[in-house]
FITITI-679667 format. One line per 8 residues: their letters; for each residue x, y, z of N, C-alpha, C, O. Coordinates in Angstrom, 1 decimal. Layout:
<rs>
a = X/Y/Z/X/Y/Z/X/Y/Z/X/Y/Z ~ ...
</rs>
This chain:
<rs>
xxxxxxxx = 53.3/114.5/71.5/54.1/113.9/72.6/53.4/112.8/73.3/54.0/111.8/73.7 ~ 52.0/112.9/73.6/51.2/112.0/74.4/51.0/110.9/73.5/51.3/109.8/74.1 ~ 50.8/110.8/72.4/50.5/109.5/71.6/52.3/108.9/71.7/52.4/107.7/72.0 ~ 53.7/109.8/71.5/54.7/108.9/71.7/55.0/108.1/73.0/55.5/107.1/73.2 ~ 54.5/108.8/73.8/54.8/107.8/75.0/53.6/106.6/75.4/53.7/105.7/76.2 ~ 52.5/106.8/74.5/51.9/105.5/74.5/52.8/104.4/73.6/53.0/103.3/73.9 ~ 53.2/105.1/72.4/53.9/103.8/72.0/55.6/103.3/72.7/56.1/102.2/72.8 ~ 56.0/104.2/73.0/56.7/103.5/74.2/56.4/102.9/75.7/57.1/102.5/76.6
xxxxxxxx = 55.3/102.9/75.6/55.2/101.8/76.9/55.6/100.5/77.1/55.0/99.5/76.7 ~ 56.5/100.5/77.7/57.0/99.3/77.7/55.9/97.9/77.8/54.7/98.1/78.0 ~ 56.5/96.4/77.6/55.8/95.5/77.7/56.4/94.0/77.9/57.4/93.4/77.5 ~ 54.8/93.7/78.9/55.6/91.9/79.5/54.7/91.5/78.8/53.7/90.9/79.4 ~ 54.6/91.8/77.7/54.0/90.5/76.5/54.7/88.8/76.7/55.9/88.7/76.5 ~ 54.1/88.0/76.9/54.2/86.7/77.0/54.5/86.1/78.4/55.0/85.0/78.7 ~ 54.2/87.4/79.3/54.3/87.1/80.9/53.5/86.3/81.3/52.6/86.1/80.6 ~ 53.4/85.6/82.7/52.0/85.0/83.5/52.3/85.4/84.4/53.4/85.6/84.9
xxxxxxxx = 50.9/85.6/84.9/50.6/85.6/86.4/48.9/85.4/86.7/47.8/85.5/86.2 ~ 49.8/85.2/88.4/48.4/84.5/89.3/48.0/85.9/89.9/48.7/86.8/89.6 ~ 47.1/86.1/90.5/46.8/87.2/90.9/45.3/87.0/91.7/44.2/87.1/91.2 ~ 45.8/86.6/92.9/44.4/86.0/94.3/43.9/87.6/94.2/44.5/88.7/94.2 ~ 42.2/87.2/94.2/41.4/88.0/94.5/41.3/89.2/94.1/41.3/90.4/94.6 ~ 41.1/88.5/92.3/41.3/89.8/91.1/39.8/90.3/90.8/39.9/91.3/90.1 ~ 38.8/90.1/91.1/37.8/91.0/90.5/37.3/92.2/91.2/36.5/92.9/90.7 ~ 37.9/92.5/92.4/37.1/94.1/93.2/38.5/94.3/92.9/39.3/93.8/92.1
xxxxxxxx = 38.4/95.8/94.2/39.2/97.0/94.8/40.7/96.5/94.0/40.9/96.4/92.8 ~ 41.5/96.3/95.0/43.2/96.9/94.5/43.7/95.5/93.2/44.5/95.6/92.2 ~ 42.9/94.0/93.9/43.1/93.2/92.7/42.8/93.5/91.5/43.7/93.7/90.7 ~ 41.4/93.6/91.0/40.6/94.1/89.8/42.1/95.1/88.9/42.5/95.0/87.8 ~ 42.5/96.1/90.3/43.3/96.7/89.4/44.8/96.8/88.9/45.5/97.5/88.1 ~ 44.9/95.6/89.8/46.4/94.7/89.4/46.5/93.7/87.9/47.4/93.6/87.0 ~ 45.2/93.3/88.1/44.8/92.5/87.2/44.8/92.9/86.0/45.5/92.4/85.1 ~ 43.8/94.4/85.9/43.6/95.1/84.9/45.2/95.6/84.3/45.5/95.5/83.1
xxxxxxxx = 45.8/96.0/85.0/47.3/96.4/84.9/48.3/95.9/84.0/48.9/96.2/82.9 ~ 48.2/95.2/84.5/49.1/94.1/84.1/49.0/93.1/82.7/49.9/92.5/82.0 ~ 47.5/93.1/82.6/47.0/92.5/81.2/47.1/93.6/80.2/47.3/93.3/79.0 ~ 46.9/95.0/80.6/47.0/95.7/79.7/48.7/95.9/79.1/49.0/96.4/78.0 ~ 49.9/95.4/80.3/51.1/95.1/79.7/51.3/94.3/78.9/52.3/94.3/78.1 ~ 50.1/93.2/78.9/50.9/92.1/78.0/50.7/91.1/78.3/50.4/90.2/77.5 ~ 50.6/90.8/80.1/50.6/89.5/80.6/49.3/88.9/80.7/48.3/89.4/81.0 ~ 49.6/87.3/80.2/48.8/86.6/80.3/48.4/85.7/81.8/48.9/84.7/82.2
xxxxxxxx = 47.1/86.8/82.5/46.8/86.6/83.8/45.6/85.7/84.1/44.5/85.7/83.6 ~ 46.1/84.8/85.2/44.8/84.1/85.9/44.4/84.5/87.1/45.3/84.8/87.9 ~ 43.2/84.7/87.6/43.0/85.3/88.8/41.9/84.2/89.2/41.4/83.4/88.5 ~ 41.7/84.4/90.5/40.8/84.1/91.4/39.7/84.3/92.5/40.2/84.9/93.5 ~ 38.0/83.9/92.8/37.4/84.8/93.4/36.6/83.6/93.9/36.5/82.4/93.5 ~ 36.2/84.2/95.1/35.0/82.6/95.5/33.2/83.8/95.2/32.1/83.6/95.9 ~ 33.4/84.6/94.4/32.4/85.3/93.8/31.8/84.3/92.5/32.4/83.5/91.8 ~ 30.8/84.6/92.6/30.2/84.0/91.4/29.8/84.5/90.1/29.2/83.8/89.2
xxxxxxxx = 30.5/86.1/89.9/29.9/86.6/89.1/31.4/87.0/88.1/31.5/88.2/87.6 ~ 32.6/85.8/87.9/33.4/85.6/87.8/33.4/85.7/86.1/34.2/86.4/85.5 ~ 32.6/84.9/85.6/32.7/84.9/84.0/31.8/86.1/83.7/31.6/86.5/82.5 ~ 31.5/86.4/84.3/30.8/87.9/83.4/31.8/88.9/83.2/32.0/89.4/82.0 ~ 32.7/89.2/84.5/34.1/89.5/84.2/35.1/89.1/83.1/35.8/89.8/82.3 ~ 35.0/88.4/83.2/35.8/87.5/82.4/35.9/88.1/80.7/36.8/88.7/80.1 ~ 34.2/87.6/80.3/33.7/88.4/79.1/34.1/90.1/78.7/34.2/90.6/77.6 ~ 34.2/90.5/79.9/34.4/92.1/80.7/35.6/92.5/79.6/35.6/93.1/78.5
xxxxxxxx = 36.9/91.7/80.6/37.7/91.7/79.9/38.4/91.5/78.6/39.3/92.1/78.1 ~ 37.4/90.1/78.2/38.1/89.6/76.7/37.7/90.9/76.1/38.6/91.5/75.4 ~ 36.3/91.6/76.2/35.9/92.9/75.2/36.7/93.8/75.2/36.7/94.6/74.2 ~ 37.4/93.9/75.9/39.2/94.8/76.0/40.0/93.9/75.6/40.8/93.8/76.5 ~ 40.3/93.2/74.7/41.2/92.2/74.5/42.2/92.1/75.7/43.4/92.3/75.5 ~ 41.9/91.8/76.5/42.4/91.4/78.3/42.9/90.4/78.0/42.0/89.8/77.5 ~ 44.1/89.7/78.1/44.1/87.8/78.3/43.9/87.6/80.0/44.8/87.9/80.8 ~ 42.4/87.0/80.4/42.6/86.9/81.6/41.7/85.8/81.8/40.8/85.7/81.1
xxxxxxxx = 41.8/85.0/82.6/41.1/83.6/82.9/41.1/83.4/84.3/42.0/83.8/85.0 ~ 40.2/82.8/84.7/39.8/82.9/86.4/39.5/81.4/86.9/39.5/80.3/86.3 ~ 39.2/81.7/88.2/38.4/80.0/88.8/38.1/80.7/90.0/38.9/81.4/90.7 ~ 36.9/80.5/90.1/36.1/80.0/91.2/36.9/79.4/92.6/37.0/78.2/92.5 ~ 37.4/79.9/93.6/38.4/79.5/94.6/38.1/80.0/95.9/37.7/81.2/96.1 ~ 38.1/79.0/96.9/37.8/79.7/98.5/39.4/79.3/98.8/39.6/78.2/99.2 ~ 40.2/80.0/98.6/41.6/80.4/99.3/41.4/80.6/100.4/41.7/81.7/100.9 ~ 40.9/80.0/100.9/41.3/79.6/103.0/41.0/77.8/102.8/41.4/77.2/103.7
xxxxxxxx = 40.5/77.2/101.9/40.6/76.1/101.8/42.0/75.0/100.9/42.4/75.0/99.7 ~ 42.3/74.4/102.1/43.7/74.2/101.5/43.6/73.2/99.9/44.4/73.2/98.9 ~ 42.5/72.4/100.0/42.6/71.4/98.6/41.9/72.7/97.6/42.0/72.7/96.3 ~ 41.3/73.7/98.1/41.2/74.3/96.7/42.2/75.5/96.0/42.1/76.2/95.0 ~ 43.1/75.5/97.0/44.6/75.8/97.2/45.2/75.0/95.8/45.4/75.4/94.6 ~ 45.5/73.8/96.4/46.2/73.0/95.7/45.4/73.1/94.3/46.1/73.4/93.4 ~ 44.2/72.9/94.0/43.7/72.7/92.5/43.4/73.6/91.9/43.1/73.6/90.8 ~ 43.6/75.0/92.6/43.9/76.4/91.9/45.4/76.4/91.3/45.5/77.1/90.2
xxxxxxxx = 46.7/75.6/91.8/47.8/76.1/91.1/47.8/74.6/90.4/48.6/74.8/89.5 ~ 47.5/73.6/90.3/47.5/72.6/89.5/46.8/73.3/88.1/47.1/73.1/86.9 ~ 46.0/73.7/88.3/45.3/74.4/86.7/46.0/75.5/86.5/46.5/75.7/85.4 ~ 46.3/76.4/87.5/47.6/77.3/86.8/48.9/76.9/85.9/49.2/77.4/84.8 ~ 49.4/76.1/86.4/50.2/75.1/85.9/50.2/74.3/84.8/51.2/73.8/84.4 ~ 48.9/74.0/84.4/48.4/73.2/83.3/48.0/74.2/82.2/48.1/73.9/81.0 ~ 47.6/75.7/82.7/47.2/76.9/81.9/48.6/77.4/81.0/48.8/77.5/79.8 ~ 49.5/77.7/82.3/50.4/78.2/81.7/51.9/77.3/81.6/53.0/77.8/81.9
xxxxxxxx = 51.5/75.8/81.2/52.5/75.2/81.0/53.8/74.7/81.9/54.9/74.5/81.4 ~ 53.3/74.7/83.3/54.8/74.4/84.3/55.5/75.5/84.7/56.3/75.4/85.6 ~ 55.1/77.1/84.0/55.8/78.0/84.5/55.2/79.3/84.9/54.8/80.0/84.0 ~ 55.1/79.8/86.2/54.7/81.1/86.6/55.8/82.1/86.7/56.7/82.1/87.6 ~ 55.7/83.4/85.4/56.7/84.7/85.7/56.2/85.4/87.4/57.1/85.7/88.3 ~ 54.6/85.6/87.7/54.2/86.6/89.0/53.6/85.7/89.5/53.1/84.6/89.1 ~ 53.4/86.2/90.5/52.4/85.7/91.8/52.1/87.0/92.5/53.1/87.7/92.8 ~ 50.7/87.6/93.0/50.4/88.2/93.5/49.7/87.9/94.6/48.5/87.6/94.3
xxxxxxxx = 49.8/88.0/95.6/49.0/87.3/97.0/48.4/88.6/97.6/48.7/89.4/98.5 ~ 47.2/88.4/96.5/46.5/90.4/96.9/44.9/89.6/97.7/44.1/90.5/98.0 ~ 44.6/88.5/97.9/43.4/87.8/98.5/43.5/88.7/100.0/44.6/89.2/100.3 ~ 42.5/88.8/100.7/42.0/89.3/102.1/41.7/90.3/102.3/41.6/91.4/101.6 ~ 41.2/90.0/103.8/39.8/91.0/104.3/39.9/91.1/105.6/40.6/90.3/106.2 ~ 39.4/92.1/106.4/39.3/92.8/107.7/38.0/92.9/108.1/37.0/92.9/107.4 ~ 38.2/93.1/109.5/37.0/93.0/110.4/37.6/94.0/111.3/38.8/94.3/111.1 ~ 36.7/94.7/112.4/37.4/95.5/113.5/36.7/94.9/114.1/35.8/94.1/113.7
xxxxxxxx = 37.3/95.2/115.7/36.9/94.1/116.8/37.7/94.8/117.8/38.8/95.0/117.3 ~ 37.6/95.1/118.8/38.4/94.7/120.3/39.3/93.9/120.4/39.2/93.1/119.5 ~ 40.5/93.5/121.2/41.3/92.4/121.2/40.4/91.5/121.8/40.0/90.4/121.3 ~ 40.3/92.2/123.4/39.1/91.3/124.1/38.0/90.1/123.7/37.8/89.0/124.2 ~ 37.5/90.8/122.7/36.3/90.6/121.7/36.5/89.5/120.8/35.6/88.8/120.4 ~ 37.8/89.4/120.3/38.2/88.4/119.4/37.8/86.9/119.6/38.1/86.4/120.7 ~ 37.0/86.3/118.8/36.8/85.2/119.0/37.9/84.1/118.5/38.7/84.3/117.6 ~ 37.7/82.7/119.2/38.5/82.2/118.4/38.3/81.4/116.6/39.1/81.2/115.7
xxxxxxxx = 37.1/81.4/116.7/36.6/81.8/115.0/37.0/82.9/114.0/37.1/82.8/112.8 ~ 37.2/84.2/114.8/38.0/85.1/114.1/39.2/85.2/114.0/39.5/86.1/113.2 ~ 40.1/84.5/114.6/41.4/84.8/114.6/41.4/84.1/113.3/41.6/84.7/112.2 ~ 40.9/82.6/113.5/41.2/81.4/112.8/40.7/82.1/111.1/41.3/82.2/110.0 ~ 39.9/82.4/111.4/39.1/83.0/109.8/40.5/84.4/109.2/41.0/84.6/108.1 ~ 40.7/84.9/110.3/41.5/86.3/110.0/43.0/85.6/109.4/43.6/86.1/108.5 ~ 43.3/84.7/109.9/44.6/84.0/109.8/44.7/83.2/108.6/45.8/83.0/108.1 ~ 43.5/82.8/108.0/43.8/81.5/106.8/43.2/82.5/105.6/43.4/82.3/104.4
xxxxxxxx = 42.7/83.3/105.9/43.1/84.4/104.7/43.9/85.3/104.1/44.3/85.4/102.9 ~ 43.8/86.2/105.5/45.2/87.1/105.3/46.5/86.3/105.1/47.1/86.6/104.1 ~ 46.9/85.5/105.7/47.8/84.6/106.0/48.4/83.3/105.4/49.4/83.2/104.8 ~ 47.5/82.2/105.9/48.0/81.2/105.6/47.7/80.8/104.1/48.2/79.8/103.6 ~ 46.6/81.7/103.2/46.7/81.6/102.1/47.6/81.7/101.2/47.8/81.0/100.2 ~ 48.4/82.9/101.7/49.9/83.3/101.2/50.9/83.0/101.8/51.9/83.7/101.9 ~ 50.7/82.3/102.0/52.3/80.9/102.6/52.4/80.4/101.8/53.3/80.5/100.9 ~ 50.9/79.3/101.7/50.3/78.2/101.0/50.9/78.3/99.6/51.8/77.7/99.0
xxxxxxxx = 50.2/78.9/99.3/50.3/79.4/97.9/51.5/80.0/97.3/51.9/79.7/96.1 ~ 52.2/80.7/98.0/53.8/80.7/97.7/54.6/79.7/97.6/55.5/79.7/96.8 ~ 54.4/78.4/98.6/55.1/77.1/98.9/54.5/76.5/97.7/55.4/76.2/96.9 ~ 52.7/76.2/97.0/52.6/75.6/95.5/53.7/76.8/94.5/54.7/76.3/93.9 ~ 53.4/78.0/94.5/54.1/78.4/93.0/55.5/78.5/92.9/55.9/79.0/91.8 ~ 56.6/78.0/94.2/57.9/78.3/94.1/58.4/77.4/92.8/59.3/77.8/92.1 ~ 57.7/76.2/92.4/58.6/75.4/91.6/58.0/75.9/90.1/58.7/75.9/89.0 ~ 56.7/76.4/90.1/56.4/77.5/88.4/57.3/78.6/88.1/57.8/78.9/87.1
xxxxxxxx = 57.2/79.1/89.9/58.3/80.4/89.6/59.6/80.4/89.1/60.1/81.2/88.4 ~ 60.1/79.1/89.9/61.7/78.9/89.6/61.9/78.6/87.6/62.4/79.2/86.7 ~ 61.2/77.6/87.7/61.2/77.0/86.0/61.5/78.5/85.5/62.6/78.7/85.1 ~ 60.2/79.8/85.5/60.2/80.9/84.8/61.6/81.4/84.6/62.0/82.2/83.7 ~ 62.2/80.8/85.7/63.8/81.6/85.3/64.0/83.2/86.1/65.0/83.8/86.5 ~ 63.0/83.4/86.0/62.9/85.1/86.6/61.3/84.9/87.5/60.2/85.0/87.0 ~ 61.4/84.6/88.8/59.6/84.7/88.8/59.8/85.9/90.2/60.7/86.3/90.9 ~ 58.6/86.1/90.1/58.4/87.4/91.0/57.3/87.4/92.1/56.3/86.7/91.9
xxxxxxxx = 57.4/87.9/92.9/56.1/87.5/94.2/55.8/88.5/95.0/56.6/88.7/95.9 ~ 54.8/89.2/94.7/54.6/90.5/95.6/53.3/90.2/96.1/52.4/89.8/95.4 ~ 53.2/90.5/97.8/52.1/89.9/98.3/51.6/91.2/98.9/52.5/92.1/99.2 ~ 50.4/91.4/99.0/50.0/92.7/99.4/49.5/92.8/100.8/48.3/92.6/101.0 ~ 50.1/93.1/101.7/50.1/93.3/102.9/49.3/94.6/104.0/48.2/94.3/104.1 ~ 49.5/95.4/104.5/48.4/96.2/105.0/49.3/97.2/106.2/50.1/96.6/106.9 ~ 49.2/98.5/106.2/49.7/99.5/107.2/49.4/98.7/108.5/50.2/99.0/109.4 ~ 48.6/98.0/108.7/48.0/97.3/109.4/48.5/96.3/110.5/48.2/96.1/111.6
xxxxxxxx = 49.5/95.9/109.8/50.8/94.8/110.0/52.4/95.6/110.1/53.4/95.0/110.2 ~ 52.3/96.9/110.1/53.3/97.8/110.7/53.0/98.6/111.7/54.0/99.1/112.3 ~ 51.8/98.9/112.2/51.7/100.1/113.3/50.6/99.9/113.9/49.7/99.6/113.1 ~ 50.2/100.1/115.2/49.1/99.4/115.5/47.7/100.3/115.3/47.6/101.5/115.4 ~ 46.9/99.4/115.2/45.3/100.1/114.7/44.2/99.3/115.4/44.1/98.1/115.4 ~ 43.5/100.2/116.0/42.8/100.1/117.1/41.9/98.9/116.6/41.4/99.2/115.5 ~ 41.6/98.0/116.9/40.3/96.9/116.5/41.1/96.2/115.2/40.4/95.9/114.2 ~ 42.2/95.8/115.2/42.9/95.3/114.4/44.0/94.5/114.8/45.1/94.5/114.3
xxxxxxxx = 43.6/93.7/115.7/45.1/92.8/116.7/44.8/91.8/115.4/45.6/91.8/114.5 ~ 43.8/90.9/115.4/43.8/89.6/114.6/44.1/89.9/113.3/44.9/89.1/112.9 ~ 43.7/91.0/112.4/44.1/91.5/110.9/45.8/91.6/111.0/46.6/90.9/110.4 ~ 46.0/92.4/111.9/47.0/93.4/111.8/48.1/92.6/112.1/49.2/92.9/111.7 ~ 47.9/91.4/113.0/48.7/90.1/113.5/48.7/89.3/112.1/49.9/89.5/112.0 ~ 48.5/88.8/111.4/48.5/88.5/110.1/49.1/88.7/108.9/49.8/87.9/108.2 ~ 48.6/90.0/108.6/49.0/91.4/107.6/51.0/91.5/108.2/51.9/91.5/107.3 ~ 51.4/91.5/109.3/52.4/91.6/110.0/53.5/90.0/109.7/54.7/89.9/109.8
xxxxxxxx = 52.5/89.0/109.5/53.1/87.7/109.1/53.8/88.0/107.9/55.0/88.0/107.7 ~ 52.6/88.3/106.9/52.9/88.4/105.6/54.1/89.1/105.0/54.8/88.7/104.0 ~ 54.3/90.6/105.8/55.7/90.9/106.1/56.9/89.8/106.3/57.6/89.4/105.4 ~ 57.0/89.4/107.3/57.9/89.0/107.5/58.2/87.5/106.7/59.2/87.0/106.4 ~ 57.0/87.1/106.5/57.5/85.9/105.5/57.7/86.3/104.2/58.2/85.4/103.5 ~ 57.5/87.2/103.8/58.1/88.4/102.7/59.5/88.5/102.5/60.1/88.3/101.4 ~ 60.2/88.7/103.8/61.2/89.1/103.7/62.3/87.4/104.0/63.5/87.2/103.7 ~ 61.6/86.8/104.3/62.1/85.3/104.7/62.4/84.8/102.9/63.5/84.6/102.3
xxxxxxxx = 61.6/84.9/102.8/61.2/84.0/101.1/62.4/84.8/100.3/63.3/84.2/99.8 ~ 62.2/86.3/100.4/63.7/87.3/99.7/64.3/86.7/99.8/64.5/86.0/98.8 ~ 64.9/86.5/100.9/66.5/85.6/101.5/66.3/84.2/100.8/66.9/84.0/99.7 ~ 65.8/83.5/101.1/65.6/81.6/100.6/65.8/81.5/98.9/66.5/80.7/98.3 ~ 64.9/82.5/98.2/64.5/82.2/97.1/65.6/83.1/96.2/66.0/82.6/95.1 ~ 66.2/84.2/96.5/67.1/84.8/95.5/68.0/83.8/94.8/68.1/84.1/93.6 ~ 68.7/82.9/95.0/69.7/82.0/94.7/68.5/81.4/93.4/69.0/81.0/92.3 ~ 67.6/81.4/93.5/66.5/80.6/92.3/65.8/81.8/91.3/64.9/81.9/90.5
xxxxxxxx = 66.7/82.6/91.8/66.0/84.4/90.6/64.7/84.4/90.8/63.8/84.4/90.0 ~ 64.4/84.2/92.6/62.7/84.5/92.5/62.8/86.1/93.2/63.5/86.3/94.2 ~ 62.3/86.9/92.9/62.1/88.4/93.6/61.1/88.4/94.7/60.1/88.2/94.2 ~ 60.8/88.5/96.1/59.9/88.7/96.4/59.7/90.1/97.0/60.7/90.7/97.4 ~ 58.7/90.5/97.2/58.2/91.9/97.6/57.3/92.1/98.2/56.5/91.2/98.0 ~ 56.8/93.0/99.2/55.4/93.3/99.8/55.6/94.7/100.1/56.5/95.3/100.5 ~ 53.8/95.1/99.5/53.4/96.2/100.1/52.2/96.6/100.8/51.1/96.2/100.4 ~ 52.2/97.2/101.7/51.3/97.9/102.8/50.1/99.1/102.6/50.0/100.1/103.2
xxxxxxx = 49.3/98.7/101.6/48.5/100.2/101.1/47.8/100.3/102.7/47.9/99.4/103.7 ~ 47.1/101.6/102.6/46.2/101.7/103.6/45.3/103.0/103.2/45.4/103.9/102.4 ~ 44.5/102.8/104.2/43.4/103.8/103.5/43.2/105.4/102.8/43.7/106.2/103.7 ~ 42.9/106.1/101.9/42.8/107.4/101.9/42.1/108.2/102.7/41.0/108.3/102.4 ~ 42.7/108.9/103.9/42.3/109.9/104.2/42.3/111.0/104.1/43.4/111.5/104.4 ~ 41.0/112.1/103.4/41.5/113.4/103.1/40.4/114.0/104.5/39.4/113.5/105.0 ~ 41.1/115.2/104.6/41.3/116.1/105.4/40.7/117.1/105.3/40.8/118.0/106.2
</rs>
């Protein structure tokens, strides 16, 4: 029975996708996911230990290709999806906007370096970057956009005004993009993981 349902696993063999801030925690395993469907994925890290990965994956016959990217900076924004686009030919099926990071802090305490830092990551990365892949996505015919957002940005959490103010954008420009982009068969989605606590 277990070996039949391996061969029915379904598959997005000849899919693409982008997938910000694929080599740790929940990216790594979006990444991993998804290649093992089928799809042929690009990810990105301002890590340097990016092609060792890389290798990681081909030894699993992974299709996965990366770049070197500080996604809070807007020109390397822009030349992250210009090589997407040249990779995968004019057209992106996914977009995953799983890039960002947290700090705790006081509100009080917030500096204005931190907002700014908390904001062009969590945040304005995945605007950004939604506004480059709307026209890969559309071309795809079917493209899809799930941006990974944080409990964070639903309910409030103590030392989390500047994250959580952010994480709470990404929501709602989530739900903005649904409405604008359906007429162009783009799907978008967001979800909110948050931490395990056992008891």
């Amino acid at each position: 029975m277990e070996s039949r349902r391996k061969e029915e696993r379904w598959s997005l063999e000849g899919k693409t996708a982008l997938v910000t801030g694929g080599t740790k925690g929940i990216g790594r395993g979006i990444v991993e996911e998804l290649a093992g469907f089928g799809v042929r994925v690009h990810t990105c890290t301002n890590e340097h230990n990016l092609n060792n990965l890389i290798e990681e994956w081909r030894s699993q016959n992974l299709l996965v290709t990366g770049t070197v990217c500080d996604v809070t900076c807007r020109t390397d924004r822009e030349k992250l999806m210009e090589e997407v686009s040249s990779i995968f030919e004019g057209k992106l099926d996914i977009l995953v906007n799983n890039v960002g990071g947290s700090s705790t802090k006081p509100a009080i305490e917030i500096t204005a370096e931190d907002y700014s830092s908390s904001m062009a990551l969590n945040f304005e990365a995945c605007f950004h970057l939604s506004q480059l892949a709307y026209p890969l996505l559309k071309a795809s015919g079917r493209g899809n956009v799930v941006s990974i957002s944080s409990i964070a940005g639903i309910g409030g959490l103590p030392g989390c005004a500047h994250y959580g103010s952010a994480k709470g954008a990404v929501i709602q420009l989530s739900k903005t993009l649904a409405c604008e982009w359906a007429k162009d068969m783009i799907r978008v989605n967001c979800i909110a993981p948050g931490r395990l606590i056992l008891l």
